[in-house]
MIDOSE-1310 file (N, C-alpha, C; in nm, 2 decimals, decimal comma, always signed):
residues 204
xxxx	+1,09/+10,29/+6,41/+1,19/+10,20/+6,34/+1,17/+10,22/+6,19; +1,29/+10,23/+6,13/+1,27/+10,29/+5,96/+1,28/+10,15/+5,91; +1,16/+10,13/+5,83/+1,19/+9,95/+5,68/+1,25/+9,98/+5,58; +1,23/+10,08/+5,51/+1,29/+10,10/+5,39/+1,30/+10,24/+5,35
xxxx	+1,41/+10,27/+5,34/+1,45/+10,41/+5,23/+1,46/+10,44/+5,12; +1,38/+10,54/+5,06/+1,37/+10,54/+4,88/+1,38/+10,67/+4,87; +1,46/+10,69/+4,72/+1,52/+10,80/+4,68/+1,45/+10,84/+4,52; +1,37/+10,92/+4,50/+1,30/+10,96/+4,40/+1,34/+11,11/+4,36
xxxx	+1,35/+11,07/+4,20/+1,47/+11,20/+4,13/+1,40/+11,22/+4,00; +1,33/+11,35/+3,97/+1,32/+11,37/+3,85/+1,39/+11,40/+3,72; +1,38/+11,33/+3,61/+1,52/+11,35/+3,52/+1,56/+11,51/+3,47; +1,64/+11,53/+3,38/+1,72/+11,64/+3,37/+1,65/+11,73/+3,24
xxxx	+1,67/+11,86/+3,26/+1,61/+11,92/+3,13/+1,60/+11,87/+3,01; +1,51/+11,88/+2,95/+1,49/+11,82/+2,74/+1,40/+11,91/+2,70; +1,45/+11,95/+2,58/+1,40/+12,01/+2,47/+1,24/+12,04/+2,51; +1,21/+11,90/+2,50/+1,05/+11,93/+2,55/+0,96/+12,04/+2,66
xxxx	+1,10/+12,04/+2,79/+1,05/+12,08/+2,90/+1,06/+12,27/+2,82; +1,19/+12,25/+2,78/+1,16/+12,36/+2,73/+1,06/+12,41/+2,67; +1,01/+12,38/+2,55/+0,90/+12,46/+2,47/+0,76/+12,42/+2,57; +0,81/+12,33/+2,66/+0,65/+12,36/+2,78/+0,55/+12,32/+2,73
xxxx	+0,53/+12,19/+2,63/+0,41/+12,10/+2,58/+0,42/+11,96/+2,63; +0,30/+11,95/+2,65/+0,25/+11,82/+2,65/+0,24/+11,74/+2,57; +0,35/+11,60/+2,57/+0,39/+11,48/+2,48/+0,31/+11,38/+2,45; +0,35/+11,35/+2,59/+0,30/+11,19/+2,68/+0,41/+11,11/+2,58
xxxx	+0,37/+11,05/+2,54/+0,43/+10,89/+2,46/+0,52/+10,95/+2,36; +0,49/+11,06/+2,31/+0,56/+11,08/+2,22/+0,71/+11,16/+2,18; +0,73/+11,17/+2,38/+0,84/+11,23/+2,39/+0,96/+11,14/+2,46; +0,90/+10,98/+2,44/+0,95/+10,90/+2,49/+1,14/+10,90/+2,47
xxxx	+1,16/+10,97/+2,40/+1,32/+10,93/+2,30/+1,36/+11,09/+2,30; +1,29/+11,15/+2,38/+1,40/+11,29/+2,43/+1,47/+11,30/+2,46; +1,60/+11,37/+2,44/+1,71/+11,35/+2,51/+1,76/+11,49/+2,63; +1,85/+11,48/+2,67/+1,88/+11,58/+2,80/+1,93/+11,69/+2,69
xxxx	+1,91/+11,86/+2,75/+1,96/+11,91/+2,68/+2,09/+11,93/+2,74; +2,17/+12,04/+2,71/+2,32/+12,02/+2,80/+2,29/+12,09/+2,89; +2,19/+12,16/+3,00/+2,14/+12,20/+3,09/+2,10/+12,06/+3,18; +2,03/+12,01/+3,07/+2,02/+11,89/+3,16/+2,10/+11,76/+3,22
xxxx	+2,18/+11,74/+3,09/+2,35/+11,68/+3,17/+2,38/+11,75/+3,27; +2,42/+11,86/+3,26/+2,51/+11,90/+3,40/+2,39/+11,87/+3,53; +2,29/+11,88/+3,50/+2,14/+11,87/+3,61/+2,22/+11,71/+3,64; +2,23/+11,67/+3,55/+2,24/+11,50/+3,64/+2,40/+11,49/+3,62
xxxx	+2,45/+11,52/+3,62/+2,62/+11,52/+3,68/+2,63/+11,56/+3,81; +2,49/+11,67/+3,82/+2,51/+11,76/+4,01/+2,43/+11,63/+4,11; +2,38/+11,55/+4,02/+2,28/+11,49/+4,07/+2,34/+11,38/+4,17; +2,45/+11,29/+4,02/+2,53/+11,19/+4,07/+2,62/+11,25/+4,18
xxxx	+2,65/+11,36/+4,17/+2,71/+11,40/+4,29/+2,69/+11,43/+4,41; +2,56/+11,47/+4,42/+2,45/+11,45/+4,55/+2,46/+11,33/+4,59; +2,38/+11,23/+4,54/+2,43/+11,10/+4,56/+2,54/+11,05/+4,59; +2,64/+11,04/+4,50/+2,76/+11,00/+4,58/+2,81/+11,02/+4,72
xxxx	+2,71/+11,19/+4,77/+2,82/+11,24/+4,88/+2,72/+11,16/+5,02; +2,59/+11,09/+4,99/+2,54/+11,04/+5,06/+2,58/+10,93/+5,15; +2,69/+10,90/+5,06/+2,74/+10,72/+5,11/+2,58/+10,65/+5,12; +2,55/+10,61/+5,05/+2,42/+10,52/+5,04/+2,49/+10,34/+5,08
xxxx	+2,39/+10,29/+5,16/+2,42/+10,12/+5,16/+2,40/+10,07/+5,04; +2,46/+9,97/+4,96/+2,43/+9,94/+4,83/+2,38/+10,02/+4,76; +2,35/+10,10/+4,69/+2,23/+10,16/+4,59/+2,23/+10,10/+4,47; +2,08/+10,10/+4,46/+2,02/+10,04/+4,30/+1,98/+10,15/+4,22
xxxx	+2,00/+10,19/+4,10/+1,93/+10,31/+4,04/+1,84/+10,24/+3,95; +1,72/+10,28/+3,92/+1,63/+10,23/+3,85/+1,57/+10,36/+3,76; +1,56/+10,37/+3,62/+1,49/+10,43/+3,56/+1,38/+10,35/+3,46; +1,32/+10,52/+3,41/+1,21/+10,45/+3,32/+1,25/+10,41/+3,16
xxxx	+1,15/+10,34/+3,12/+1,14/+10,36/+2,96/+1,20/+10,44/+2,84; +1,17/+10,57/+2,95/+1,27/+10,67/+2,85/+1,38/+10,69/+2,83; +1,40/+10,80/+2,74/+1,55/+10,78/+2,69/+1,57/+10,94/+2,85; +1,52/+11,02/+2,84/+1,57/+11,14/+2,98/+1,61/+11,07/+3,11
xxxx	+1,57/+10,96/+3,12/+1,57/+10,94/+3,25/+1,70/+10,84/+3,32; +1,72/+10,76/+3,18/+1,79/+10,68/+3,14/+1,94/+10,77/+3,18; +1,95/+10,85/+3,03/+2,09/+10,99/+3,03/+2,07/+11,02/+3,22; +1,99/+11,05/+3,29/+1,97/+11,15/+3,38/+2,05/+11,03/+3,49
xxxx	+2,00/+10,90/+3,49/+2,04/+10,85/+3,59/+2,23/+10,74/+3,59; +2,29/+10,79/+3,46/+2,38/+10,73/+3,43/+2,51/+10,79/+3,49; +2,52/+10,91/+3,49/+2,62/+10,99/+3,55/+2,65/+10,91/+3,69; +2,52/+10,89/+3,75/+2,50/+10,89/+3,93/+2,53/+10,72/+3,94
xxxx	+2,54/+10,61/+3,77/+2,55/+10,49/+3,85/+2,66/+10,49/+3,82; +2,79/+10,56/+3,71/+2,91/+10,55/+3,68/+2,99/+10,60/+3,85; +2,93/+10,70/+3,86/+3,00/+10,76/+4,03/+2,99/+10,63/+4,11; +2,85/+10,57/+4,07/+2,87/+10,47/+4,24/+2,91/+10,34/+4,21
xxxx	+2,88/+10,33/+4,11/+2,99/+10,17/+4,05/+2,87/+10,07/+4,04; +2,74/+10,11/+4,00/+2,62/+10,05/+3,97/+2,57/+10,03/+3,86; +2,52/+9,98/+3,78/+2,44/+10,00/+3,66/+2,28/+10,04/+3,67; +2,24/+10,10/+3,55/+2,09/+10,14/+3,57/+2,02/+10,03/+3,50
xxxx	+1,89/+10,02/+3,59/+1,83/+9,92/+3,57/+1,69/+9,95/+3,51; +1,64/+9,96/+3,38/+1,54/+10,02/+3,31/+1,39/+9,95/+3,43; +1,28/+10,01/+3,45/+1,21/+9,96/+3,53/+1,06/+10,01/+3,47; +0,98/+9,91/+3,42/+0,86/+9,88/+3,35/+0,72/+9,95/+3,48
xxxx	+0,67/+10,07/+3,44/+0,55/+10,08/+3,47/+0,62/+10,23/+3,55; +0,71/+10,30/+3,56/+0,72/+10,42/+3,62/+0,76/+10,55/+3,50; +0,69/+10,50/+3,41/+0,71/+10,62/+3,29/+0,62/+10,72/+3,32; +0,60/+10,83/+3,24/+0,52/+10,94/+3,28/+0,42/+10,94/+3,24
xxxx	+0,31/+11,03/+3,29/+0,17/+11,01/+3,28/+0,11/+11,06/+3,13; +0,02/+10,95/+3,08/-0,05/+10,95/+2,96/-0,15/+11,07/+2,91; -0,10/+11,20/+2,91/-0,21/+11,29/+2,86/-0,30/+11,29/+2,80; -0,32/+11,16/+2,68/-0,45/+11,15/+2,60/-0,47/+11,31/+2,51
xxxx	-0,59/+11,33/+2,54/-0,63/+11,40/+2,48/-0,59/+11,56/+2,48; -0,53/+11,60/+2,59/-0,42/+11,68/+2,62/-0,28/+11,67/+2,56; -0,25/+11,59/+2,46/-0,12/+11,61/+2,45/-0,13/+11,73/+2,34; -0,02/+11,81/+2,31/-0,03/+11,90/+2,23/-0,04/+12,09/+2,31
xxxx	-0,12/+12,00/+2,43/-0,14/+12,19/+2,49/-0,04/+12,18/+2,56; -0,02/+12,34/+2,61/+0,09/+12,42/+2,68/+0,09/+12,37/+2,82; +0,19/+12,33/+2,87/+0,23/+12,32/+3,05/+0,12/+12,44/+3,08; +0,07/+12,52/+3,07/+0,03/+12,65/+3,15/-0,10/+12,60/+3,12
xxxx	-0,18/+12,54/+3,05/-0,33/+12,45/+3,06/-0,29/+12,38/+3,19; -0,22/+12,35/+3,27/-0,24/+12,27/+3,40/-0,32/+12,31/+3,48; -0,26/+12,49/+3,45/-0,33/+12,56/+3,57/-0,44/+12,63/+3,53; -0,42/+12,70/+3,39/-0,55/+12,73/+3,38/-0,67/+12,68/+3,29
xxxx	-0,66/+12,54/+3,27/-0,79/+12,45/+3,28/-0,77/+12,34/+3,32; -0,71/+12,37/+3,46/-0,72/+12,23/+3,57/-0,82/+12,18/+3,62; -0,98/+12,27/+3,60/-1,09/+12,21/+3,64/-1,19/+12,12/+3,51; -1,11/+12,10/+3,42/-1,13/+12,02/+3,35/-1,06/+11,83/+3,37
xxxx	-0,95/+11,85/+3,47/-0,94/+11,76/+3,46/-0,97/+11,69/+3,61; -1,05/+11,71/+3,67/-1,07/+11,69/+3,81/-1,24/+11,60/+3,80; -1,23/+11,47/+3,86/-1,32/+11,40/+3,81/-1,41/+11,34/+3,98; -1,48/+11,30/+3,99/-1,54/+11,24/+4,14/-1,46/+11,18/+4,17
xxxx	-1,49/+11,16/+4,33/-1,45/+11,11/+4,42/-1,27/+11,13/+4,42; -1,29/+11,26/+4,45/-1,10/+11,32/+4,48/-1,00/+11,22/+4,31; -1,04/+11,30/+4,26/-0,96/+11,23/+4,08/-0,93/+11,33/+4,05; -0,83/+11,29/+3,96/-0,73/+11,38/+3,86/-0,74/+11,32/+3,72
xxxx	-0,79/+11,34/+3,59/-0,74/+11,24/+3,48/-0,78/+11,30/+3,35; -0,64/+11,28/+3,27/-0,70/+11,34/+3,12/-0,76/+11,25/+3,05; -0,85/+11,33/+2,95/-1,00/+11,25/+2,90/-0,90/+11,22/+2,79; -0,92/+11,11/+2,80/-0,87/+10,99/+2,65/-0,69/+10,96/+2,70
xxxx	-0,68/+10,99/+2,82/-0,52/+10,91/+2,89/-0,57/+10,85/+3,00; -0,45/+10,86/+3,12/-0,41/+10,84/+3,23/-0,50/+10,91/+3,38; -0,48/+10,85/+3,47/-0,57/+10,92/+3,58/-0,41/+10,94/+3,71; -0,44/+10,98/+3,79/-0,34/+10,96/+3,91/-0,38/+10,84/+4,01
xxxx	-0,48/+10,80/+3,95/-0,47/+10,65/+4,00/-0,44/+10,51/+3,94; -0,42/+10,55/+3,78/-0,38/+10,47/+3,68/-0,21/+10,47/+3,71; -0,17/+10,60/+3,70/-0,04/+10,62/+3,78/+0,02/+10,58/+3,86; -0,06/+10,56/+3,95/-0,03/+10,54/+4,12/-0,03/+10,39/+4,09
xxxx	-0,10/+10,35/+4,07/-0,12/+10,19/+4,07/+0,00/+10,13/+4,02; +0,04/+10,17/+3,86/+0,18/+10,13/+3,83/+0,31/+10,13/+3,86; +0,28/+10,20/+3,92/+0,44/+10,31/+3,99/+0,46/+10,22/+4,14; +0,32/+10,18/+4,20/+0,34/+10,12/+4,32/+0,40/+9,98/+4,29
xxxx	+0,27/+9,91/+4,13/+0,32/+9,80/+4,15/+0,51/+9,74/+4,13; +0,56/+9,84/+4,05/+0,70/+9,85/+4,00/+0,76/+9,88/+4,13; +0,73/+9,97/+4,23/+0,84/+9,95/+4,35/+0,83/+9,84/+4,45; +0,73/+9,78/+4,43/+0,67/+9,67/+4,50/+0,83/+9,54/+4,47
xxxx	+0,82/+9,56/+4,35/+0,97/+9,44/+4,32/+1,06/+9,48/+4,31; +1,08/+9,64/+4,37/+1,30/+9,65/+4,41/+1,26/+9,69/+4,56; +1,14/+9,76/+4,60/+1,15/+9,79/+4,76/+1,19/+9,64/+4,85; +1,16/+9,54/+4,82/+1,18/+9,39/+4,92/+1,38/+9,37/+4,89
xxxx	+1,44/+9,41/+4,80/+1,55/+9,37/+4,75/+1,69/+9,46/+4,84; +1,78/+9,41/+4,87/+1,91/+9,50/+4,98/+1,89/+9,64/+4,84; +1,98/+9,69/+4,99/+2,05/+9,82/+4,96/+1,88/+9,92/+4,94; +1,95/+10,03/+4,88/+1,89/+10,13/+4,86/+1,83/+10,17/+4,70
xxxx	+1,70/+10,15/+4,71/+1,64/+10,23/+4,59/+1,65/+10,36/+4,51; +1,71/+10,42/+4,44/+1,70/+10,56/+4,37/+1,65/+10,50/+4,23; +1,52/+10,59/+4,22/+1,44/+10,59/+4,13/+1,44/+10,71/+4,02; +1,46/+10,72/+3,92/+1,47/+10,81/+3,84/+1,31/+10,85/+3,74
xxxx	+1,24/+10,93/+3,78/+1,10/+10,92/+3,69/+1,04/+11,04/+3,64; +0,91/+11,08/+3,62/+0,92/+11,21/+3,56/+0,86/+11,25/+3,64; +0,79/+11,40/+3,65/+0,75/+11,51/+3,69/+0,59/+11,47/+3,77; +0,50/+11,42/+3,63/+0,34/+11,41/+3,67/+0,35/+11,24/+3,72
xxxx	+0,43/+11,17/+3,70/+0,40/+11,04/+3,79/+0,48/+10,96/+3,90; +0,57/+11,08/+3,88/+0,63/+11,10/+4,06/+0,49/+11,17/+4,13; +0,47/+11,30/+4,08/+0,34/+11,36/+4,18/+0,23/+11,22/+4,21; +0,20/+11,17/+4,10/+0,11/+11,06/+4,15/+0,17/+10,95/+4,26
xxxx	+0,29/+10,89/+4,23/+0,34/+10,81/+4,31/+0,29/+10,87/+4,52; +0,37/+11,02/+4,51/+0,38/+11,12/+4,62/+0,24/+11,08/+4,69; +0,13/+11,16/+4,63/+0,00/+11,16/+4,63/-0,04/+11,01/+4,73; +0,01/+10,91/+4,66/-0,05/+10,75/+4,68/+0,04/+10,72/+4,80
xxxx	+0,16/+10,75/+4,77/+0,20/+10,67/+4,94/+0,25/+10,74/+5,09; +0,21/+10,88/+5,02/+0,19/+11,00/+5,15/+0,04/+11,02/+5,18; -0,06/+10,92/+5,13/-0,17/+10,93/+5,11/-0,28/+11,06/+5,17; -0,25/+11,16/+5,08/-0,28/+11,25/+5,09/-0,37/+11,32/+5,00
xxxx	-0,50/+11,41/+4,98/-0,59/+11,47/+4,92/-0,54/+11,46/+4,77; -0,56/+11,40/+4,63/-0,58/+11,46/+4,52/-0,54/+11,58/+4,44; -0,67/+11,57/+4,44/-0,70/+11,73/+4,37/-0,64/+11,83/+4,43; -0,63/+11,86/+4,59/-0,60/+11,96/+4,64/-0,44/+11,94/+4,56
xxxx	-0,37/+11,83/+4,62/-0,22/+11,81/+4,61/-0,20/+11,85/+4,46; -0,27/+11,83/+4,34/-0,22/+11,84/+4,20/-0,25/+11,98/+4,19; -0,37/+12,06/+4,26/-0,39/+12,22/+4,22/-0,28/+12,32/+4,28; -0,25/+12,25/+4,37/-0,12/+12,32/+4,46/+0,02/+12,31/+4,44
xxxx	+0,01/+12,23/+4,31/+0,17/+12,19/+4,26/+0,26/+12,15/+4,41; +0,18/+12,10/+4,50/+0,23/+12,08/+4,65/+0,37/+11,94/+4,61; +0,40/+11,86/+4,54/+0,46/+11,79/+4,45/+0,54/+11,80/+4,30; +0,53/+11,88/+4,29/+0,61/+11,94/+4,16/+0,70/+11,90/+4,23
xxxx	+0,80/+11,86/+4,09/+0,98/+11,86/+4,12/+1,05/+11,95/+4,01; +1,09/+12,01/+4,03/+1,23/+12,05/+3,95/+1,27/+11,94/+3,88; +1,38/+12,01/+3,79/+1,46/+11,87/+3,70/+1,55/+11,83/+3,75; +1,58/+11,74/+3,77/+1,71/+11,62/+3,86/+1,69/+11,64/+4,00
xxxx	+1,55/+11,69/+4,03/+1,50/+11,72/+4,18/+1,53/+11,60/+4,28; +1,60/+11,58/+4,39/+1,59/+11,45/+4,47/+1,50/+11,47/+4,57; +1,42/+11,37/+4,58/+1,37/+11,36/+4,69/+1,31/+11,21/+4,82; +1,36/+11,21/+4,92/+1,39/+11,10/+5,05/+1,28/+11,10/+5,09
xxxx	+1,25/+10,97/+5,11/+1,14/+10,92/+5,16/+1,18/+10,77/+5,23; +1,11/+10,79/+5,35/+1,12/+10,69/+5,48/+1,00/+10,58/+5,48; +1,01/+10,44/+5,51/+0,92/+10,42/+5,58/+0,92/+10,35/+5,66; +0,81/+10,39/+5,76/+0,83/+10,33/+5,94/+0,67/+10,28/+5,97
xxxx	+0,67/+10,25/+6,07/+0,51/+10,18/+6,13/+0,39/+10,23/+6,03; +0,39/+10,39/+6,09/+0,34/+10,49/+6,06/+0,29/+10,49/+5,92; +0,40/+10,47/+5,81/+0,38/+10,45/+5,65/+0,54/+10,56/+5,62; +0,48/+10,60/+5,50/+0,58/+10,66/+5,41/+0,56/+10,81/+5,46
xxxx	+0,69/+10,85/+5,49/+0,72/+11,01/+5,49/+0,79/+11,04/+5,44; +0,83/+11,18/+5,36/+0,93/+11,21/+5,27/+1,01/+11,32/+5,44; +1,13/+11,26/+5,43/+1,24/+11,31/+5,50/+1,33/+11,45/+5,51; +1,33/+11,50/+5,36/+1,37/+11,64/+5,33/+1,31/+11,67/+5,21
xxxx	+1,27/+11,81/+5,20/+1,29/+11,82/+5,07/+1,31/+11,96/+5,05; +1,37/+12,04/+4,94/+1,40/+12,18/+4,92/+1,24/+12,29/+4,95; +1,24/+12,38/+4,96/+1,14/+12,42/+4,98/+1,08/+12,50/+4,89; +1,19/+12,53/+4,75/+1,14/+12,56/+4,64/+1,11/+12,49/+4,57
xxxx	+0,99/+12,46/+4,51/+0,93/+12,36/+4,45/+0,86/+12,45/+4,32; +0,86/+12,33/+4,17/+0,76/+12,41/+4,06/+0,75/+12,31/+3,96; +0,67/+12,36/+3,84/+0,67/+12,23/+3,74/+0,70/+12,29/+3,64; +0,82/+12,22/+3,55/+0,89/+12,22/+3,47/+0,81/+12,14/+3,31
């Protein structure tokens, strides 16, 4: 028997993803580039062709996610609802290096007991925590959740309620989303399962 269905969408290209650095906070007021509009014009139309029961779209803090998720609440005759604690993860002392330090000094950021965390930010359990407590108060509410968030604290979110290995999952980009990536997730007795997802997967 399914309790609840949730729809998790990474927002749409920005400038940032382009030049492939690490912000954190400071990329909070990015905007979509025009690659990334049409990414969430395709998006709201994914959505739309769903026929969803009520849907609620909820985004974060930022200005990407915001643009990303607006196309998709004009289509369904919803408003977006800014949602406190599902922003993206805090690089700290990392901010400034290249996307391509993920991989190759990812064993710098791998800490005991199955951790992930940049020194002087965020952990994937600092992540997970927030992101859970924020769906905690639209998952109990009708209709259907679509959540608009970023790239590294969707992976955390994934990680925490597919409750699955860490470190393995972040070294394996097994969670990467694309930009305006959708992805379904069920839950039944059992817990949370993700329902489909494309099979090309990477991080942007």
């Amino acid at each position: 028997m399914t309790f609840s269905r949730l729809f998790l969408a990474r927002h749409g290209q920005t400038t940032g993803n382009v030049a492939g650095v690490l912000r954190g906070v400071d990329s909070q007021h990015d905007e979509l580039t025009a690659e990334g509009h049409a990414q969430a014009q395709a998006l709201a139309r994914k959505l739309a062709a769903l026929n969803l029961d009520s849907p609620r779209i909820y985004a974060s803090t930022y200005t990407r996610t915001q643009q990303t998720a607006a196309p998709a609440a004009e289509l369904l005759g919803v408003s977006v609802t800014v949602l406190e604690g599902i922003q993206e993860i805090d690089p700290g002392d990392w901010r400034g290096r290249p996307y391509s330090d993920l991989k190759t000094g990812f064993d710098e950021l791998v800490g005991p007991d199955d951790n992930v965390s940049f020194p002087g930010g965020e952990s994937q359990r600092d992540v997970a925590d927030r992101f859970e407590t924020a769906l905690r108060s639209v998952l109990g509410l009708p209709g259907t959740p679509i959540v608009v968030s970023h790239g590294g604290a969707l992976t955390s979110l994934l990680i925490r309620l597919l409750r699955v290995p860490v470190v393995e999952s972040w070294r394996s980009d097994r969670f990467a989303q694309a930009n305006a990536e959708l992805t379904e997730l069920i839950q039944t007795i059992d817990g949370w399962q993700i329902k489909q997802r494309p099979e090309k997967i990477w991080r942007i």
